[in-house]
C-alpha distance (Angstrom), angle and dihedral (degrees) to the residues before:
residue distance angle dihedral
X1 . . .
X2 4.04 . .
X3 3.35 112.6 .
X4 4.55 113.8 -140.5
X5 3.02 121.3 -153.1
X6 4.01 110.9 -124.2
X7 3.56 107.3 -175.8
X8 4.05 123.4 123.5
X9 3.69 117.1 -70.3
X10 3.98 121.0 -153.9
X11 3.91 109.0 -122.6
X12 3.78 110.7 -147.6
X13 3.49 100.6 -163.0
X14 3.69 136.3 114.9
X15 3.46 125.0 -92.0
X16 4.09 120.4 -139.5
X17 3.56 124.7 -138.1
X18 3.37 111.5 -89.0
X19 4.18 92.4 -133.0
X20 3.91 77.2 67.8
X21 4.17 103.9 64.3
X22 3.95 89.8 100.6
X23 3.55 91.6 55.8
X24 3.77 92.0 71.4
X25 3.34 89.8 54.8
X26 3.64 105.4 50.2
X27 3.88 84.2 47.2
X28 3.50 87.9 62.1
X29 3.37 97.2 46.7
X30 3.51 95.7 45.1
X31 4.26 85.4 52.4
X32 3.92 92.3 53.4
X33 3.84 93.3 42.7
X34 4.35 86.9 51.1
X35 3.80 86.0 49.6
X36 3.71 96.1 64.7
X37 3.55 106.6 90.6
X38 4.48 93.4 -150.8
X39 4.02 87.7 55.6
X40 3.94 89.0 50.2
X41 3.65 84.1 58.3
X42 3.37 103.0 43.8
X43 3.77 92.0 51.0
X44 3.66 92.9 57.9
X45 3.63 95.5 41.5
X46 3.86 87.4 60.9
X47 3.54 97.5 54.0
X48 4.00 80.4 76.3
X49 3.13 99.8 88.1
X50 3.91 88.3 60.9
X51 3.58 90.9 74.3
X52 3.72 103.1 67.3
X53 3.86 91.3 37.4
X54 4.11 89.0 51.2
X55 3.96 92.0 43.3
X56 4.34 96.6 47.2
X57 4.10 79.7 48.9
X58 3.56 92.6 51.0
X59 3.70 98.8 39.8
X60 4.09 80.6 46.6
X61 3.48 85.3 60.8
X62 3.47 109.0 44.1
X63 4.20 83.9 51.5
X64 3.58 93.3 68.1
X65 3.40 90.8 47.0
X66 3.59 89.0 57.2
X67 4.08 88.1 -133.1
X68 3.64 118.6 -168.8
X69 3.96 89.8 -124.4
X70 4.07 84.3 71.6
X71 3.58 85.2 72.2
X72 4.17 86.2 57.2
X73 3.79 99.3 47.0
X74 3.40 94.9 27.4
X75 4.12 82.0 112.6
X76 3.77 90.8 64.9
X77 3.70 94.8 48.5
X78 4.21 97.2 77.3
X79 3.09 95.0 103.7
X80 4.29 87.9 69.7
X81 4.15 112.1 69.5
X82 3.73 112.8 -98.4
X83 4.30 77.8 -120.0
X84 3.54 91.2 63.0
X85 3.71 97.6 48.6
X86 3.81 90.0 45.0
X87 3.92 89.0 60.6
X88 3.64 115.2 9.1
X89 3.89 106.3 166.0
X90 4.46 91.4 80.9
X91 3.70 83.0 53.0
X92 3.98 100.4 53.2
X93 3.52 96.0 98.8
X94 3.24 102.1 34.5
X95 4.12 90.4 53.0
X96 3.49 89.3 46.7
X97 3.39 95.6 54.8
X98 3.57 101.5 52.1
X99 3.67 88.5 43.3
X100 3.86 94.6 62.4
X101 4.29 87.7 34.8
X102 3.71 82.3 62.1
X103 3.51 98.2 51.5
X104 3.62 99.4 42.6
X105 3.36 95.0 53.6
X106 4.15 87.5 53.9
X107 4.22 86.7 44.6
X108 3.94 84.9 55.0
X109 3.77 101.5 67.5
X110 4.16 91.4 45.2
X111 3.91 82.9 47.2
X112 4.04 85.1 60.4
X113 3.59 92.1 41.9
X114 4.09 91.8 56.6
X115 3.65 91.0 44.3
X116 3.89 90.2 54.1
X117 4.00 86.4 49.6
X118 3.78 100.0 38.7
X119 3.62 107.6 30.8
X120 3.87 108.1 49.2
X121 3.99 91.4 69.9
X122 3.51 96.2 42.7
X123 3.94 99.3 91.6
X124 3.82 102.2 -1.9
X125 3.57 87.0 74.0
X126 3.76 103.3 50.8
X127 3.70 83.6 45.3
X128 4.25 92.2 51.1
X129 4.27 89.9 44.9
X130 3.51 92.6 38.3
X131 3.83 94.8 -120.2
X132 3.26 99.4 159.2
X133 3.92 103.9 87.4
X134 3.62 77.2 50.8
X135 3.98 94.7 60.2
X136 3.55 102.4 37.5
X137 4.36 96.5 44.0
X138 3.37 74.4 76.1
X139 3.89 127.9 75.9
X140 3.71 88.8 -90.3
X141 4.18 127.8 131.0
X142 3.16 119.7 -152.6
X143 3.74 88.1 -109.6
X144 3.44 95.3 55.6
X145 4.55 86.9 60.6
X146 3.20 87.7 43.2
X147 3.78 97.5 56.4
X148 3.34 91.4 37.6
X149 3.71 93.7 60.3
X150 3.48 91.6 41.5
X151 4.04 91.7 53.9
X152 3.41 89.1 56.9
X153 4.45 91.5 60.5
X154 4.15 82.4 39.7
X155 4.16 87.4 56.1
X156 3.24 99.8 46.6
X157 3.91 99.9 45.5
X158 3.65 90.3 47.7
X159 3.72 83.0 67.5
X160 3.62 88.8 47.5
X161 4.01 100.2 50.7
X162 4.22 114.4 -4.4
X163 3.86 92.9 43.1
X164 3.55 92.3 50.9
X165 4.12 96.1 39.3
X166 3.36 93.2 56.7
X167 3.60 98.5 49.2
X168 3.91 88.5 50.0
X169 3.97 82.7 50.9
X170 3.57 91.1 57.4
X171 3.44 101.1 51.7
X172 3.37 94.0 42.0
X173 4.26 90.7 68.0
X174 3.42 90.2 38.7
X175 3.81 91.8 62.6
X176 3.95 95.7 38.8
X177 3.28 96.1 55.7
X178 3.73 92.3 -163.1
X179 4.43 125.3 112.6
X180 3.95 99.5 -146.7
X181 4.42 85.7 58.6
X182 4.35 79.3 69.3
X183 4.14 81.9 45.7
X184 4.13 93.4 45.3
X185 4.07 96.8 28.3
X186 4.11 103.7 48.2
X187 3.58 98.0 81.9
X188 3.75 88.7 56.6
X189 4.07 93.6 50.5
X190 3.70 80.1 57.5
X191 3.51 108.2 45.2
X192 3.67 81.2 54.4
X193 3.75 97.3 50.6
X194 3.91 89.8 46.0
X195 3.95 95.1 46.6
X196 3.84 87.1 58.9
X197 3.50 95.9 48.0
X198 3.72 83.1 54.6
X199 3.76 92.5 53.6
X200 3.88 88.9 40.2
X201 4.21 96.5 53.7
X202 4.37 91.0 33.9
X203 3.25 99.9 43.2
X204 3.67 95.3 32.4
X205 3.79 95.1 55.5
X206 3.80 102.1 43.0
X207 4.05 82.2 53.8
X208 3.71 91.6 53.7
X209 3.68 88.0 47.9
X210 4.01 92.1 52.3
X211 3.80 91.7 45.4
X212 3.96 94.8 49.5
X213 4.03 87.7 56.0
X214 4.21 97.0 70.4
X215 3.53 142.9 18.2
X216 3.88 90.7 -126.7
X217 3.63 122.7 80.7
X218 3.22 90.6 -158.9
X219 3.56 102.6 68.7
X220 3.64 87.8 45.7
X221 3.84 87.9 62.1
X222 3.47 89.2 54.3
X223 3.70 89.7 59.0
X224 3.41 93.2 44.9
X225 4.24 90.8 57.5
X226 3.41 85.8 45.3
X227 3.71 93.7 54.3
X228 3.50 96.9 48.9
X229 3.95 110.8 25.4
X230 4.46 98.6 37.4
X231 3.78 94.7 43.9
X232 4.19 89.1 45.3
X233 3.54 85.3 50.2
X234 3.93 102.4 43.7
X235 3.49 90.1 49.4
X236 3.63 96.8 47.3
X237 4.64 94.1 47.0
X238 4.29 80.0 46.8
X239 3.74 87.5 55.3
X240 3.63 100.7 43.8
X241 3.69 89.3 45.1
X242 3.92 84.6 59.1
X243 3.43 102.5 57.7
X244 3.26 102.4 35.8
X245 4.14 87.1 64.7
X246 3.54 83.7 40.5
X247 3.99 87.4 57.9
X248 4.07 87.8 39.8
X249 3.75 93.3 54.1
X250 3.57 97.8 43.4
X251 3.99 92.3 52.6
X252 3.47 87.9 51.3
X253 3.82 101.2 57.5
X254 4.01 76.1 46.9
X255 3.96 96.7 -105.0
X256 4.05 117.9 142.9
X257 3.71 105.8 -128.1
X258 3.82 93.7 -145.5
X259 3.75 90.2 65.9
X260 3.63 124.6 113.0
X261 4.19 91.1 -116.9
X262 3.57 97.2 51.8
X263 3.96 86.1 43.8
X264 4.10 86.8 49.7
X265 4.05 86.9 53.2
X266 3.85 88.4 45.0
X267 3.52 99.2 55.0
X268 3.75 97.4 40.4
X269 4.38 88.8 52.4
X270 3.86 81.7 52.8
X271 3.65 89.1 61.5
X272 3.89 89.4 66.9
X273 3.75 99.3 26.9
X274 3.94 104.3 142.1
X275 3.87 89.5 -166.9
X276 3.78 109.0 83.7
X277 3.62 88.9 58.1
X278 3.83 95.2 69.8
X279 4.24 78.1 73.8
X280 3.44 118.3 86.0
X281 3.67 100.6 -158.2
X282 4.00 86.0 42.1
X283 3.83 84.8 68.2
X284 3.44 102.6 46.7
X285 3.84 88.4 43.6
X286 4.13 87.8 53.3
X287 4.12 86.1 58.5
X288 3.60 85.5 46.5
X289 4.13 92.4 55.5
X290 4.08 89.2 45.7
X291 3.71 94.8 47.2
X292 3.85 92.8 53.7
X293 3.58 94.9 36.3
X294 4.00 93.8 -124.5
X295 3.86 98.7 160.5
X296 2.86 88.5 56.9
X297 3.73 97.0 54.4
X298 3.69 93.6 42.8
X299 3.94 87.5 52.6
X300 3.96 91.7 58.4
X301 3.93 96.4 46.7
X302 3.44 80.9 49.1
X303 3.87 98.0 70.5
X304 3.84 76.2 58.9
X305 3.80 89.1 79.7
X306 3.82 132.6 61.3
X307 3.67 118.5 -80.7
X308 3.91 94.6 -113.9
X309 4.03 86.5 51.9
X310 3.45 104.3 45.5
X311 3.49 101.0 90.9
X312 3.58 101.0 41.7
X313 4.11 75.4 61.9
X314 2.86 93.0 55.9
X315 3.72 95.8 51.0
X316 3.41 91.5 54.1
X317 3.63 111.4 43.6
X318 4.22 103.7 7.2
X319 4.29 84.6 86.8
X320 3.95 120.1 -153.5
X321 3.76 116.6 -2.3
X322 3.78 106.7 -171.2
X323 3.66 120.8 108.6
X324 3.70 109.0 -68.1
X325 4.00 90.8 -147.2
X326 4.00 80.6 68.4
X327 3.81 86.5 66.3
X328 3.55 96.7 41.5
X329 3.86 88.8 58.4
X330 3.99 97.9 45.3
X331 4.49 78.7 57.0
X332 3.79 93.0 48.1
X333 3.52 90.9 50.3
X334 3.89 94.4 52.8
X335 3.79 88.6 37.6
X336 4.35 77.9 62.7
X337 3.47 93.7 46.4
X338 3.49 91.9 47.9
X339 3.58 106.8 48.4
X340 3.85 87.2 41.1
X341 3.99 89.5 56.2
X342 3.89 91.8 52.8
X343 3.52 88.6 53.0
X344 3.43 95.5 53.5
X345 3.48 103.5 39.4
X346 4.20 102.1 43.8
X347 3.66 109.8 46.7
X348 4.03 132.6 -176.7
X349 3.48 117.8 -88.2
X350 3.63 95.2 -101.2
X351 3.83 84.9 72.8
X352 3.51 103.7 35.0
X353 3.85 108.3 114.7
C-alpha cells in the first residue's frame, strides 16, 4: 500500500480582498446567464431601441450645424415645429431629453423581460440543491451572496440600459461637433446612468426576494408576471374608470370635455392621482421622468402650442404628474420588504437545517 505524505503544504498564491467574495459570484452568474442561448437574444434584441435614440441625436446634431443633409431629410423631420427647426440651440436640452425619456421607457419593458429570465434561478436553485452549506462553508457573509446575486441582475441590465446610453451619448458629440453640448448634455448621461441603477438595485432586490421564497423557479416567474403585468393593468382599468366619470359628470353639469377648462381641471386632478402608483413599472418610470427632468421639457415645448391646446398636450404626452417622491416611497417600501424577506428566508450556516 503507498504511503502519502499528509503534512502541510505552503500555498503560494494570491489572496483577494475579501470586499471582493461577491464578485465571484456575480461572475458566475453572469457566465451561466451568457450561456443561455434565449438571453443572448434578448440582449441583442434590446439594443434596438439604441438606434432611433442614436439617429434623433445625430440628426439633432447635424441641425445645429445647419448641415446640407437637413435639406434631404428635411421630409422626415414634421414631426419637430417649424420654430424649433428655425432655432434649434434653446431646444438642445429639451430634445435631448425627450429623446433619451423615450428610449428608456422602451429599455424598461426588456429590463423586465431579463429579470423574468435571469432572476428566477438565481436563489431558487441554491435553495432546491441545497447549495447553501456549500456557499457559506466558505468565508462568505451573507452579504457577500447576496451581492453577488444581485451583481449578476446589475450586469446584465447595464447591457440593457447604461451600455446602450452611453453609446447613444457618444455618438451624439461626435455628430454635434460642438464642446458646450458635453456642458448642456452631462446631466442627462447621468440621469440615465442613475435611473438604471435604480431599476438594477429595485428591481433586482424584490426578485431576489421572490426567488428566496420557493424551490421552483417557476412559481417565482409567476410572481414576477404578476408583479409587472396585474399591477400595470389594475392601475391602468382604475384610471380609465376615473375619467370616464370624470367625462360623465362634466357632461352632466353641461360642460364639453374637450374644452380647454375641463382639460385645466384634468390635468391639475392628475397631479394628485393616487392610481398610477398601484403599477410597479409606473413608479419606477415616475423616478425616471424626475431624474431627466422631462416635465419639465414637455412644459417648454408646450408654449409651442396655442394656449387653448396646451393642456390637452400636456395630457397626452407630459406623462404622470403626481409627486415623484410618492413613487420613491412605494420603492423604499418594497426595497424593506425585500431586504427583510432575504433575511428571513436565507440564513447563516449556523441555522441552516
Amino acid at each position: 500500500m503507498p504511503i502519502f505524505d499528509q503534512g502541510y503544504q505552503h500555498w503560494s498564491g494570491q489572496l483577494a480582498s475579501p470586499a471582493w467574495r461577491w464578485l465571484a459570484i456575480a461572475r458566475q452568474g453572469v457566465r451561466v446567464g451568457l450561456a443561455n442561448r434565449w438571453i443572448r437574444s434578448l440582449l441583442l434584441f434590446a439594443w434596438l431601441p439604441v438606434i432611433p435614440l442614436a439617429t434623433m441625436l445625430c440628426t439633432w446634431g447635424l441641425i445645429e450645424r445647419n448641415s446640407d443633409l437637413i435639406t434631404t431629410i428635411g421630409p422626415l423631420l414634421g414631426f419637430l415645429d417649424p420654430a424649433i427647426l428655425a432655432g434649434p440651440r434653446p431646444y438642445r436640452v429639451e430634445i435631448w431629453t425627450l429623446s433619451y425619456s423615450y428610449f428608456l421607457a422602451a429599455q424598461l419593458r426588456f429590463a423586465m423581460i431579463v429579470i423574468l429570465l435571469v432572476g428566477p434561478n438565481l436563489i431558487s436553485q441554491d435553495l432546491r440543491y441545497n447549495a447553501l452549506p456549500l456557499y457559506f462553508s466558505r468565508p462568505l457573509r451573507r452579504f457577500d451572496y447576496f451581492l453577488g446575486k444581485l451583481g449578476v441582475i446589475v450586469a446584465f441590465l447595464a447591457l440593457v440600459i447604461i451600455v446602450p446610453s452611453l453609446a447613444a451619448y457618444v455618438l451624439g458629440l461626435l455628430f454635434s461637433l460642438d464642446i458646450t453640448i458635453v456642458r448642456d448634455t452631462f446631466r442627462i448621461l447621468l440621469a440615465s446612468l442613475a435611473y438604471g441603477l435604480v431599476i438594477a438595485i429595485s428591481a433586482g432586490l424584490l426578485i431576489l426576494a421572490l426567488s428566496s421564497l420557493s424551490r421552483n423557479s417557476r412559481y417565482i416567474a409567476l410572481l414576477w408576471l404578476g408583479i409587472w403585468f396585474v399591477t400595470s393593468s389594475v392601475s391602468t382599468v382604475l384610471g380609465i374608470i376615473d375619467q370616464e366619470q370624470q367625462r360623465h359628470a362634466a357632461r352632466g353639469e353641461g360642460i364639453n370635455p374637450r374644452n380647454a377648462p375641463f382639460l385645466n381641471s384634468q390635468l391639475e386632478a392628475s397631479k394628485t392621482d393616487w392610481r398610477p402608483l398601484i403599477s410597479y413599472t409606473t413608479n419606477l418610470s415616475r423616478i425616471g421622468q424626475e431624474l431627466l427632468g422631462t416635465d419639465a421639457a414637455w412644459q417648454k415645448m408646450s408654449k409651442l402650442q396655442p394656449a387653448q391646446t396646451r393642456s390637452r398636450f400636456l395630457l397626452r404626452f407630459g406623462g404622470w404628474q403626481f409627486p415623484w417622491y410618492w413613487s420613491a416611497f412605494v420603492l423604499l417600501g418594497l426595497l424593506g420588504i425585500s431586504a427583510c424577506i432575504l433575511n428571513l428566508s436565507v440564513k447563516s450556516l449556523d441555522r441552516l437545517k
